[in-house]
C-alpha positions in Angstrom: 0.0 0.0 0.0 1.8 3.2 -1.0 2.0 5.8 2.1 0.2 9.3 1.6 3.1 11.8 2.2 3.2 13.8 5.5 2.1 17.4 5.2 4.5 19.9 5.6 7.5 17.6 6.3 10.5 20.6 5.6 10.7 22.1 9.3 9.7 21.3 13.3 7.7 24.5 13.2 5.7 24.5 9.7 2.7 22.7 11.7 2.5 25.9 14.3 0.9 28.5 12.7 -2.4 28.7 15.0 -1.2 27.9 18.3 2.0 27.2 19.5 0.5 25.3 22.3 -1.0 23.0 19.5 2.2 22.9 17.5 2.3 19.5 15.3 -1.3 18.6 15.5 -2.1 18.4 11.9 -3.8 16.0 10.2 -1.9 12.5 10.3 -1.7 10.7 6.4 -4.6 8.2 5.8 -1.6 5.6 6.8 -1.7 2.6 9.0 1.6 4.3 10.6 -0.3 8.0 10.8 -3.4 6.7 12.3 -1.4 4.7 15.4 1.0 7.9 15.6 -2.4 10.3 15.6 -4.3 8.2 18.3 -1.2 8.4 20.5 -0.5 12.1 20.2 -4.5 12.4 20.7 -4.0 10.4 24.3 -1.6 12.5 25.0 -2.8 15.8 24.3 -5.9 14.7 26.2 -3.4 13.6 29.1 -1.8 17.1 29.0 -5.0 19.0 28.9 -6.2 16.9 32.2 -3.0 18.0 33.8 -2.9 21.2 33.2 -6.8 22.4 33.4 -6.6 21.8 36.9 -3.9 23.8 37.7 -5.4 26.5 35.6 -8.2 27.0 37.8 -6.7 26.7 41.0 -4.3 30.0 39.2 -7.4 31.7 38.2 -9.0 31.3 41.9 -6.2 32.2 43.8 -4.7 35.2 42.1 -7.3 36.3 39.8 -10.8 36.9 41.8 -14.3 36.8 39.4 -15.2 40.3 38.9 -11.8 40.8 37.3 -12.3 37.6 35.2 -13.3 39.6 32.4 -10.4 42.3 31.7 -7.7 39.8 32.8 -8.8 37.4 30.0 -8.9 39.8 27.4 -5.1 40.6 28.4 -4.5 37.1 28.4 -5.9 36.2 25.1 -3.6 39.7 23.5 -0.8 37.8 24.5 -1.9 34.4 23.3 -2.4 36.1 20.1 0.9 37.7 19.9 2.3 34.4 21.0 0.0 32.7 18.1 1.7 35.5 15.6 4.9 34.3 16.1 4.0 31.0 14.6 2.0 32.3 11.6 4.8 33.7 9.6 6.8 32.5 7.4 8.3 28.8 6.9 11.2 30.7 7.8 12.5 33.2 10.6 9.2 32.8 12.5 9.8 28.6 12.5 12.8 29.1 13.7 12.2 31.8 16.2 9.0 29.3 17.1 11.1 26.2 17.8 14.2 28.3 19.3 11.4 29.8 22.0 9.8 26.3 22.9 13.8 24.7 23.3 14.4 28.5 25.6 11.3 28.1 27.3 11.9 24.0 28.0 15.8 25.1 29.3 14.0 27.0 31.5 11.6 24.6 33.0 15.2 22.3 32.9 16.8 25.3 35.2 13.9 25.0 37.4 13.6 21.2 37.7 17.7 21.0 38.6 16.9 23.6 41.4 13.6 22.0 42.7 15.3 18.6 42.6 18.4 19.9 44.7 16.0 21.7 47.7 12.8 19.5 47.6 13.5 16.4 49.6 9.7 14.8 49.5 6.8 15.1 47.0 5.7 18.5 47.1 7.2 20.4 43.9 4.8 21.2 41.8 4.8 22.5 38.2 3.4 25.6 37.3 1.0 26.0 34.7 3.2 27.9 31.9 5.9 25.0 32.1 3.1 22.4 31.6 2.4 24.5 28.8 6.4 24.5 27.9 6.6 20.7 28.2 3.4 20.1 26.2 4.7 22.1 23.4 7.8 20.4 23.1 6.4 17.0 23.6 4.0 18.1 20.4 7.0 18.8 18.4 9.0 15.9 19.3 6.0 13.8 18.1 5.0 16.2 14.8 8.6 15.7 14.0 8.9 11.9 14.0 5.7 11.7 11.9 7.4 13.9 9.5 10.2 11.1 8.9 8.2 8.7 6.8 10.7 6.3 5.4 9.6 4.2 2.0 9.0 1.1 3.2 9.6 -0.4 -0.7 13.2 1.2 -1.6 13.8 1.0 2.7 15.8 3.6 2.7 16.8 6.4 5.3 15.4 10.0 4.9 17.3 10.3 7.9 20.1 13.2 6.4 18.0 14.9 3.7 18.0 17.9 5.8 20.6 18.3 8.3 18.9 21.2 9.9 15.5 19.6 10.3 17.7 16.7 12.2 19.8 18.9 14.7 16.4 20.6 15.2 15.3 16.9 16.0 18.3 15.8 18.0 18.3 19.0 20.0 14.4 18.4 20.5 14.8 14.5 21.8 17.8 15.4 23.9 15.5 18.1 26.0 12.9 15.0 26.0 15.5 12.9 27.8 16.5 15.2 29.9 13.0 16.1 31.0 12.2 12.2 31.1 15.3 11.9 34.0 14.7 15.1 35.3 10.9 14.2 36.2 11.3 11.8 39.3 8.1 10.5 40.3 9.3 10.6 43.8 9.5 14.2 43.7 6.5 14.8 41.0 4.1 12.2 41.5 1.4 14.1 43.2 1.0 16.3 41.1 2.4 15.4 37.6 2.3 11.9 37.8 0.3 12.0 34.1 2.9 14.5 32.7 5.6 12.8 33.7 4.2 9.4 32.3 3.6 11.5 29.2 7.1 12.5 28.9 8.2 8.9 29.2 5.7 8.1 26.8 7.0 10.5 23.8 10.6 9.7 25.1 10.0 5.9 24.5 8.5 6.8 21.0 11.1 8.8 20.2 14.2 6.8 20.8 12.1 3.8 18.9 12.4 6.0 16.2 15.8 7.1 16.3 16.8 3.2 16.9 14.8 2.8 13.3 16.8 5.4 12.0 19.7 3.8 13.1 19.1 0.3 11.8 18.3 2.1 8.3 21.5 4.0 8.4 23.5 0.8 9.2 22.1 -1.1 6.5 23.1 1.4 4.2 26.6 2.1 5.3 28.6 -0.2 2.8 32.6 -0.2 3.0 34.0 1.6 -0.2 37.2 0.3 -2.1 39.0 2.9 -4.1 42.7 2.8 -5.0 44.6 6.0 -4.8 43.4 7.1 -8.4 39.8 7.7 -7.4 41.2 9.4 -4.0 42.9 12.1 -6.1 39.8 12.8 -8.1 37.5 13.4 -4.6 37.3 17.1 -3.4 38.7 18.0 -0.3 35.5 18.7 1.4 34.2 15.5 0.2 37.2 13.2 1.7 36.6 10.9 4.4 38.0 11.6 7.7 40.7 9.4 8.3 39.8 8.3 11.5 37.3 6.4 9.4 39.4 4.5 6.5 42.2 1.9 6.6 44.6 0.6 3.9 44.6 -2.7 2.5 48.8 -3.2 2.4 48.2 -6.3 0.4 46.8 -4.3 -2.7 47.3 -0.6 -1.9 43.5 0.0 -1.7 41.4 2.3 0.5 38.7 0.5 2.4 36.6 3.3 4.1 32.6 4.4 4.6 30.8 6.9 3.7 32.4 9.7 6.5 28.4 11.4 6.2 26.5 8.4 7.1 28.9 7.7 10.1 28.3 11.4 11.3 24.8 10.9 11.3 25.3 7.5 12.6 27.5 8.9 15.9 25.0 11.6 16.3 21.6 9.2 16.6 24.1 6.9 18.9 24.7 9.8 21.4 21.8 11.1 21.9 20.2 7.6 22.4 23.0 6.8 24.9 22.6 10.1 26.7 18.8 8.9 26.6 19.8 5.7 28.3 18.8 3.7 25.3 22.4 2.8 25.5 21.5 -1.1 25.3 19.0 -1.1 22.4 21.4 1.0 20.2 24.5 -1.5 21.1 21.7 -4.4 19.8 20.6 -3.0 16.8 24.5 -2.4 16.2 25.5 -5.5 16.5 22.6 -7.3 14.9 23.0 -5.0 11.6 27.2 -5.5 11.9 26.9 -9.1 12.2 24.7 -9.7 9.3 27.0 -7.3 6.8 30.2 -8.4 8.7 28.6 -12.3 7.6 27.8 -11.1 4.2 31.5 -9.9 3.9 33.4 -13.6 4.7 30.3 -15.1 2.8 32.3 -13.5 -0.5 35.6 -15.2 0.7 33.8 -18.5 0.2 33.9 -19.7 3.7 31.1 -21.1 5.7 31.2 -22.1 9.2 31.6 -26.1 8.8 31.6 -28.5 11.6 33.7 -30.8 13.2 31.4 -33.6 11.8 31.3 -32.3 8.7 35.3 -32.0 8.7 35.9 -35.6 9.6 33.4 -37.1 6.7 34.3 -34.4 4.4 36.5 -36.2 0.9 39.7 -34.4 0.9 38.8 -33.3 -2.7 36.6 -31.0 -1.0 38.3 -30.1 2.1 41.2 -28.6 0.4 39.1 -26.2 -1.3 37.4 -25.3 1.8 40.9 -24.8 3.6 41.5 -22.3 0.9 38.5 -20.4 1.7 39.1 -20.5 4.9 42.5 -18.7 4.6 41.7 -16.1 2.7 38.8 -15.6 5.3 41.2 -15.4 7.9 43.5 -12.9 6.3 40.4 -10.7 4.8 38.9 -10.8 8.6 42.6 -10.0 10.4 43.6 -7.3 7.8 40.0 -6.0 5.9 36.9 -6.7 8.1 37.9 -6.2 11.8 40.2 -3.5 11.2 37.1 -1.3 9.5 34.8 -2.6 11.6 37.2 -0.8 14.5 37.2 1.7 12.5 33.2 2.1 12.0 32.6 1.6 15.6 35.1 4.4 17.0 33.0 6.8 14.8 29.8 5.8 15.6 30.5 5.8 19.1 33.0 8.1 19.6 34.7 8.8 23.1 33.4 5.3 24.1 36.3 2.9 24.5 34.0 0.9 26.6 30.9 0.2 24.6 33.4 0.2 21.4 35.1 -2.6 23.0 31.7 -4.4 23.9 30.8 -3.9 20.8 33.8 -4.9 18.8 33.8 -8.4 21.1 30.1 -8.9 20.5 30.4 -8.9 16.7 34.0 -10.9 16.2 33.6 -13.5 18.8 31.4 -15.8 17.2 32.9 -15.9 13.6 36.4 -16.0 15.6 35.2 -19.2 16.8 33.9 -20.5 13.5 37.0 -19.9 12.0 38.8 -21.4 14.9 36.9 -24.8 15.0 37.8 -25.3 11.7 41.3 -25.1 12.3 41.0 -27.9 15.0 39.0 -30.0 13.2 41.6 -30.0 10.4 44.3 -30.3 12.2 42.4 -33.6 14.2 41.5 -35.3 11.2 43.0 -38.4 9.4 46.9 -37.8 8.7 47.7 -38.0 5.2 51.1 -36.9 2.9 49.0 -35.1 0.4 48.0 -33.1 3.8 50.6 -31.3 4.6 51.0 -28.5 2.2 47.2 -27.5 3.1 48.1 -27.7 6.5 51.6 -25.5 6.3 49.2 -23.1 4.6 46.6 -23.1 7.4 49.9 -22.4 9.8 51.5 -20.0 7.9 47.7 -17.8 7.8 47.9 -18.3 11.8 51.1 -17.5 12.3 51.2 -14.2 10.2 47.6 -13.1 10.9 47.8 -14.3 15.3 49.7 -10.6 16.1 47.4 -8.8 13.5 44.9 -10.2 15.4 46.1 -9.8 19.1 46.7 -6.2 18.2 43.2 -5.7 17.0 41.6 -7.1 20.4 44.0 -5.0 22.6 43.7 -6.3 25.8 40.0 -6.7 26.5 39.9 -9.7 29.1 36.9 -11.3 26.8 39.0 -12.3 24.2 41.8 -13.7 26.4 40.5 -17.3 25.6 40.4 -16.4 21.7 43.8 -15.9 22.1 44.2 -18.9 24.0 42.5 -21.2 21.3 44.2 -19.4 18.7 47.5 -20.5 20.4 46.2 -24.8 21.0 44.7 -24.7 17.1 48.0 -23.4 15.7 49.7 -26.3 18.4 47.8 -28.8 17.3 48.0 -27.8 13.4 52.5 -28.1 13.9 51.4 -31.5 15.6 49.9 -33.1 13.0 52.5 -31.4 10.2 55.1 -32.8 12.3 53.6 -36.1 12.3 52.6 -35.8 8.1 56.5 -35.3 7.5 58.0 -38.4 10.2 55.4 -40.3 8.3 57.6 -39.8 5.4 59.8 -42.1 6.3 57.6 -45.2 7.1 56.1 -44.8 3.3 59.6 -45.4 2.1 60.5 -47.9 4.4 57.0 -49.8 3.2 57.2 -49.6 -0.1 58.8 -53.0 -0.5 57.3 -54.1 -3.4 59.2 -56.8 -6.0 58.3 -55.3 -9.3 61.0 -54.0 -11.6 60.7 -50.9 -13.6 61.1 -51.8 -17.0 64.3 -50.8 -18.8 66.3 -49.4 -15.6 64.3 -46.8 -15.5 63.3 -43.6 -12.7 61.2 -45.4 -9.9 57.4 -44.1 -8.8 59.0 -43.4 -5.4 61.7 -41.6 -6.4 60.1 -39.2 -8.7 57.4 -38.8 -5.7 59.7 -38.2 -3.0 61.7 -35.8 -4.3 58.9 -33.6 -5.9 57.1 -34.1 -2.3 60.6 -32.7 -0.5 61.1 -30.2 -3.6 57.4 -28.8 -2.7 58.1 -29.1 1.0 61.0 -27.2 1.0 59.4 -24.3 -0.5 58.2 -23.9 3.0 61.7 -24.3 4.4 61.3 -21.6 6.9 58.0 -22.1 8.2 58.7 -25.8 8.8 61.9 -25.2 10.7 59.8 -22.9 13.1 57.7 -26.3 13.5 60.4 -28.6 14.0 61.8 -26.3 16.5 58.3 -25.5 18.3 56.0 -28.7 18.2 58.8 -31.3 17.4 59.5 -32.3 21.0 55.3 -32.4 21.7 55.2 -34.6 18.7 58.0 -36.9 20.3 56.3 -37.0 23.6 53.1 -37.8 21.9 54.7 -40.8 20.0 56.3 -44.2 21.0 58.3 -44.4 17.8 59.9 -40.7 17.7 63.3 -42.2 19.4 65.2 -42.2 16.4 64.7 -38.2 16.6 67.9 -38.0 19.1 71.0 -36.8 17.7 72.2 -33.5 15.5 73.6 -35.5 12.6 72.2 -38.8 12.4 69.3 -38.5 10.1 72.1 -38.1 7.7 73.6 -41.8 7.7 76.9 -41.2 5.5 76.2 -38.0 4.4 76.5 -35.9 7.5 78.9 -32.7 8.0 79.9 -33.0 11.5 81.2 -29.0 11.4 77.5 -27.9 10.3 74.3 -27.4 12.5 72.0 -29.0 11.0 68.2 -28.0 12.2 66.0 -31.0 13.2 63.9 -30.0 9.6 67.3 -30.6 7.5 68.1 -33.3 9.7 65.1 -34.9 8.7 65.2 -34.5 5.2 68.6 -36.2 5.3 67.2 -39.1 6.9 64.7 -39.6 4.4 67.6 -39.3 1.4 69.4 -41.7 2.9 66.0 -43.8 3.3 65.5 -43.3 -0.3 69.0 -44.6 -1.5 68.9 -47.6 0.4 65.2 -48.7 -0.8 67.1 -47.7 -4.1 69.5 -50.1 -4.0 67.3 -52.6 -2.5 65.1 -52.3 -5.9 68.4 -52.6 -8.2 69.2 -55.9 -7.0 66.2 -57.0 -8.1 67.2 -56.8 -12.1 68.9 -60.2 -13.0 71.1 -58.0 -15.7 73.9 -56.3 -13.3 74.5 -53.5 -16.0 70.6 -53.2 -16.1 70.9 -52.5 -12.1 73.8 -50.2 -12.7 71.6 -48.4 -15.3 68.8 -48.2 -12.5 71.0 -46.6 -9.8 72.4 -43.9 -12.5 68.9 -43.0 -13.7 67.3 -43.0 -10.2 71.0 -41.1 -8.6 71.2 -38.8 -11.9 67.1 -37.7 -11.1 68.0 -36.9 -7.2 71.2 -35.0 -7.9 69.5 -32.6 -10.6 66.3 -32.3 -8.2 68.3 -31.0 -5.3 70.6 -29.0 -7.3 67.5 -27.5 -8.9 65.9 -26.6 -5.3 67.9 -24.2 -3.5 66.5 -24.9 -0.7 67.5 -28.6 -0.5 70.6 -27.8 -2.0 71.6 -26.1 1.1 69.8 -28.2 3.4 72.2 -31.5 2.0 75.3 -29.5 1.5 78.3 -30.1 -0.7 79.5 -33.0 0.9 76.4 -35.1 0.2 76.8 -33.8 -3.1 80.1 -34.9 -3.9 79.6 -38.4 -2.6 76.5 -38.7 -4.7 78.2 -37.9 -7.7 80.9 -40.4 -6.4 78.2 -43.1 -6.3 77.2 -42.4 -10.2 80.8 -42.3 -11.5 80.9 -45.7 -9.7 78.3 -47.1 -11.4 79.3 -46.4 -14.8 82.1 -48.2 -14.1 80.2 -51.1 -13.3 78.1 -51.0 -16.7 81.1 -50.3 -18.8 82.7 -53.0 -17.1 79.9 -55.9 -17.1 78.6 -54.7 -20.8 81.7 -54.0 -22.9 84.9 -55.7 -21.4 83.5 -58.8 -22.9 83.4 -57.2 -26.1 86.7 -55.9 -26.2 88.0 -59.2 -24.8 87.3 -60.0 -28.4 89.4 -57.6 -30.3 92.5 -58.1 -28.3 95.9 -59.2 -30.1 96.5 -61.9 -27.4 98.8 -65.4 -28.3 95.6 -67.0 -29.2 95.0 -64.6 -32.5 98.7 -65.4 -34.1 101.6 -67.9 -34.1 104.9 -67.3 -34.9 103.5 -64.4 -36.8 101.1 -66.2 -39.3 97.2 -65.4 -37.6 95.0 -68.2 -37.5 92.1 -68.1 -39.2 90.0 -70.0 -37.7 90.6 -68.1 -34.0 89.8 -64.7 -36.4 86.5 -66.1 -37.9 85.8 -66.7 -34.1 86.4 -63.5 -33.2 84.6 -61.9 -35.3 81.9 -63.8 -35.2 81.7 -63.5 -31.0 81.8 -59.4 -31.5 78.7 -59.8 -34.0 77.1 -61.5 -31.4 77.7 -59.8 -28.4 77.0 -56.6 -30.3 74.0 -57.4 -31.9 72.5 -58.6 -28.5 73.8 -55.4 -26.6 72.0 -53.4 -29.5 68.7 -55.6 -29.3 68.4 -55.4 -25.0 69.8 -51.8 -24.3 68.2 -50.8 -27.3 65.0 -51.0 -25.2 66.6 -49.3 -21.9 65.7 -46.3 -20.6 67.8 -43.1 -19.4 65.5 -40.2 -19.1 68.2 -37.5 -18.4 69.5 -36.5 -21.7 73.0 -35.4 -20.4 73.5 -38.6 -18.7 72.4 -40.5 -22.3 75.1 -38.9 -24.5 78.0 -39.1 -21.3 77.1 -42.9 -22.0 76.7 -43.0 -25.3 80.4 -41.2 -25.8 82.1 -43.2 -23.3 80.7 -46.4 -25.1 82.2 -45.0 -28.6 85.1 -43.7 -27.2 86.4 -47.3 -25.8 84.4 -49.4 -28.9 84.9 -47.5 -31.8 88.9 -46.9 -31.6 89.6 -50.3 -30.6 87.2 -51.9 -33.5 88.9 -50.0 -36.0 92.4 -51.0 -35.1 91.1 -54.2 -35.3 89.2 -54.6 -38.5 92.3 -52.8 -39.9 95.1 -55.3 -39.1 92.9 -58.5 -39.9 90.3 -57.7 -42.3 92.4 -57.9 -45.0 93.2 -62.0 -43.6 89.9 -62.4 -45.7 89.7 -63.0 -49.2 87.6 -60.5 -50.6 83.9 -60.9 -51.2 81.5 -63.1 -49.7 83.9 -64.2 -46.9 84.7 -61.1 -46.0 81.1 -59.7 -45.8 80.3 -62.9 -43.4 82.7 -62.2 -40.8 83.0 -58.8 -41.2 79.5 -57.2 -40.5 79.8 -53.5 -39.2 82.6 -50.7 -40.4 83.6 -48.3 -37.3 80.5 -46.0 -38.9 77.7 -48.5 -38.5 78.7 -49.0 -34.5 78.7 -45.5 -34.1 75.1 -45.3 -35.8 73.7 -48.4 -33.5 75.4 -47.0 -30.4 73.2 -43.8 -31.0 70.4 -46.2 -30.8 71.2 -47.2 -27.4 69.0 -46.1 -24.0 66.4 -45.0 -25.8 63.4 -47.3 -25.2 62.7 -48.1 -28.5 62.3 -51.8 -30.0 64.6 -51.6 -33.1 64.1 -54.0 -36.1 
């Protein structure tokens, strides 16, 4: 139903231009609103009339006898109508002159109330008749006023700040209201203004409902603006915010501020309802708006409050995701939210540490909590390795954000067991990441399994643990800080932690006795040397010793590029780790050199066996050559088919295989091959020239079946 508009909305005094005694009795609008706003100001105007007639002729009696009656009324009624002139001028100087005499004349009756309420002891001050009058006028404006502020019930928005003169008019109005309303002890009064006073409590009541609407609507519409210094250098000066009510977003350079207007209006409504000891309801209509925009707010992070339930049956799939949220929540609430929300409620309530401190705990505790809960839950739930990089992140938010935090609650004893639980969730969260990375160790030590990886190939768990360290050590610092802190809770927590003792023992061979090594680096050297000896466990398992030896330099080659790729774990293992590791590849291809082609240059040696007494036999030549065909052409088919994945480490082998085979082959085929006689005897025995080995040794380690 669309609301009629009120009449005459634009000032307090447009409504008295008859009587200032009757100021704000116009017609209501035909509204729902207008007709329970006119039957109260009807109630009370009848009130106020019952008060005051009394006292009118017990004036009349006593000081003016009957047979006067007559000329004292017509001097009364002059200055009634000169009092009624004042209010019939303009909209302009005469309103203002109208509502400036009512506040003057209420100041007064204030004056006189202070004084009566320091002498009088028991209930006999009474009221005279002209401040009656005083306070009824007021109330009436107080009232008209309030009926004037119609707000749209469709759009919902605030009139409130249209015209700031009709509201200081307003403010200035209520405040006398309040003060009247404390002023007027019934102990004092009650005899003979019990229904005025109840009167005044009456408007006062109505009028604080209204400025507690007003301050809900305000609320709602006070939004937090981002701008980046460009739009801050095209606002006018008088147009800036005040500073006192915008903060900085150091992540991205923004300004995060509101609307410095709407706070005014906002501080102004909250001090007047506090000095109207309405202190409570405006702190609840505060902190019911805050919360709901303040929920709105982490609502765009993503995060929702989840339980501890939920948590546990959650698929990790999910949860990740939700951990995401849930730090950026953290860091928006610790660096965005709370800080403008400080910032909102010390200019709003300005001057009131106190209630801004009430207020500040009332609306942060709860999603404090929520965000809290989650951290515990994760950091209780089932340990996994793919955990721990969610769970370093969830630390590293809690770390960073915990003093951003502590700073932003100050020392208010409520939040002391925030602080607390912020402490035992960040604990518990270095626990379990403690845990997640000594678990490590126990998935090399199981993995135990007999298959071979086909052509000497880098193992699964190879290429797994060192991307899973390489990843880990990206949060090299943050893990040493949880070594340090929550390793010896960990050990105390754990029957199997024993093998923690001792600086340089997680290192087995590789250990630098002159070097302090952290319990995080010491750990990560344990799990190395955990990784070569499951290594060489798996190489024994190839029946083909050269095939093993391929196995260790592939697997060995892989580990030495990872940590020499990671600075972090380069440092962490040091140079003497690295120089034994690049001992333990030179050794093994020795041993393939040796097991694969010794045998095949056994059969190009000029031994006894060749020649006698100068003349070579034949026969032991056909032989010969027909073992290095053979032993070639196998070595071609089988390693043909191997694998090295590093492309350096394939041509070191492939030019260390030519370098030996090809010169010695040559020599060869050049003293005997002319022992042949030309033709088809020499194209039986002699199958490659020193270019066709050098072609099939190209073939070799690439993991392709040739023809």
């Amino acid at each position: 139903m669309e609301k009629a508009p009120p009449e005459e909305p634009s000032s307090f005094s447009s409504k008295d231009d008859s009587d200032p005694s009757l100021a704000g009795t116009a017609d209501p609008p035909e509204s729902p609103m207008a007709e329970t706003k006119k039957e109260e100001e009807d109630e009370t105007s009848t009130v106020l009339e019952k008060s005051i007639e009394p006292e009118k002729e017990e004036t009349n009696e006593a000081e003016n006898p009957p047979a006067e009656d007559g000329a004292d009324g017509e001097e009364k009624e002059e200055e009634e109508g000169e009092g009624e002139g004042e209010g019939r001028g303009s909209d302009g100087d005469d309103a203002v002159h109208s509502f400036e005499k009512v506040i003057e004349d209420i100041d007064g009756v204030l004056s006189f109330l202070a004084a009566a309420n320091a002498e009088v002891e028991t209930a006999t001050a009474v009221l005279e008749g002209h401040q009656k009058r005083s306070v009824q006028r007021l109330l009436d404006l107080v009232q008209a006023r309030a009926l004037n502020y119609i707000v749209d019930s469709q759009e919902a928005k605030s009139v409130w700040g249209q015209c700031p003169d009709d509201d200081s008019s307003f403010l200035q109005a209520v405040a006398r209201v309040s003060k009247l309303n404390s002023s007027l002890d019934p102990s004092k009064w009650g005899e003979s203004s019990g229904d005025l006073i109840n009167c005044v409590g009456s408007i006062h009541h109505q009028a604080m409902a209204f400025l507690a609407d007003e301050f809900r609507s305000l609320l709602e519409d006070c939004k937090l603006i981002i701008t980046s210094d460009e739009d801050n250098a095209d606002v006018p000066p008088e147009q800036e915010d005040h500073p006192d009510h915008q903060i900085t977003d150091k992540d991205s350079d923004r300004a995060l501020r509101y609307p410095h207007e709407i706070v005014s209006n906002l501080s102004k409504i909250a001090r007047e309802m506090m000095a109207g000891n309405y202190e409570t309801e405006c702190c609840q209509v505060y902190v019911l708006v805050r919360q709901i925009s303040i929920g709105e707010q982490l609502f765009m992070t993503g995060f929702e409050g989840i339980s501890i339930d939920d948590v546990q049956k959650m698929p990790w799939e999910t949860l990740q995701h939700e951990i995401t949220k849930w730090v950026e929540a953290l860091k928006q609430s610790a660096r965005v939210f709370f800080p403008s929300e400080i910032k909102l409620i010390d200019g709003v309530f300005e001057g009131n540490s106190e209630t801004s401190a009430y207020l500040f705990h009332g609306l942060t505790i709860g999603f404090m909590v929520q965000l809290i809960n989650f951290a515990e839950a994760v950091a209780i739930s089932k340990r996994a390795p793919e955990k721990l990089f969610k769970f370093l992140d969830m630390y590293e938010a809690m770390r960073d954000m915990e003093p951003v935090l502590n700073g932003l609650f100050g020392e208010y004893n409520e939040y002391e067991f925030i602080k607390l639980e912020m402490v035992t969730a960040r604990s518990r969260l270095g626990e379990s990441t403690v845990s997640i990375f000594c678990d490590l160790e126990n998935s090399v030590r199981s993995d135990t399994g007999k298959n071979v990886v086909p052509g000497g190939a880098i193992h699964p768990l190879t290429r797994y643990i060192m991307n899973y360290l390489e990843l880990t050590c990206e949060y090299k610092e943050t893990l040493e800080q949880v070594f340090r802190d929550h390793l010896k809770i960990e050990r105390a927590d754990s029957n199997n932690r024993s093998e923690f003792q001792g600086s340089g023992e997680g290192y087995g061979n590789y250990a630098d006795p002159s070097e302090n090594h952290s319990q995080f680096s010491i750990q990560i050297g344990k799990i190395m040397a955990l990784l070569d000896t499951n290594l060489e466990a798996k190489s024994k398992l190839y029946r083909d010793t050269a095939l093993s030896s391929i196995f260790m330099m592939n697997n060995g080659r892989y580990i030495l590029q990872k940590v020499k790729g990671s600075r972090e774990i380069n440092e962490l293992m040091g140079d003497n780790w690295r120089r034994k590791k690049s001992s333990d590849l030179r050794h093994c291809h020795k041993t393939y050199q040796r097991e694969t082609w010794n045998k095949v240059l056994g059969c190009l040696r000029d031994d006894h066996g060749l020649t006698v007494n100068g003349k070579v036999v034949k026969p032991e030549l056909k032989e010969r050559f027909k073992s290095f065909n053979a032993m070639f052409d196998e070595i071609h088919r089988t390693q043909s088919l191997w694998v090295v994945c590093d492309e350096q480490l394939q041509s070191e082998l492939r030019v260390s295989i030519s370098a030996v085979v090809i010169p010695a082959y040559r020599s060869f085929l050049g003293r005997f091959s002319q022992t042949f006689t030309p033709g088809r005897q020499t194209e039986k025995y002699v199958k490659y020239q020193s270019e066709d080995l050098e072609t099939y040794i190209d073939d070799l380690f690439d993991g392709k079946k040739k023809p």
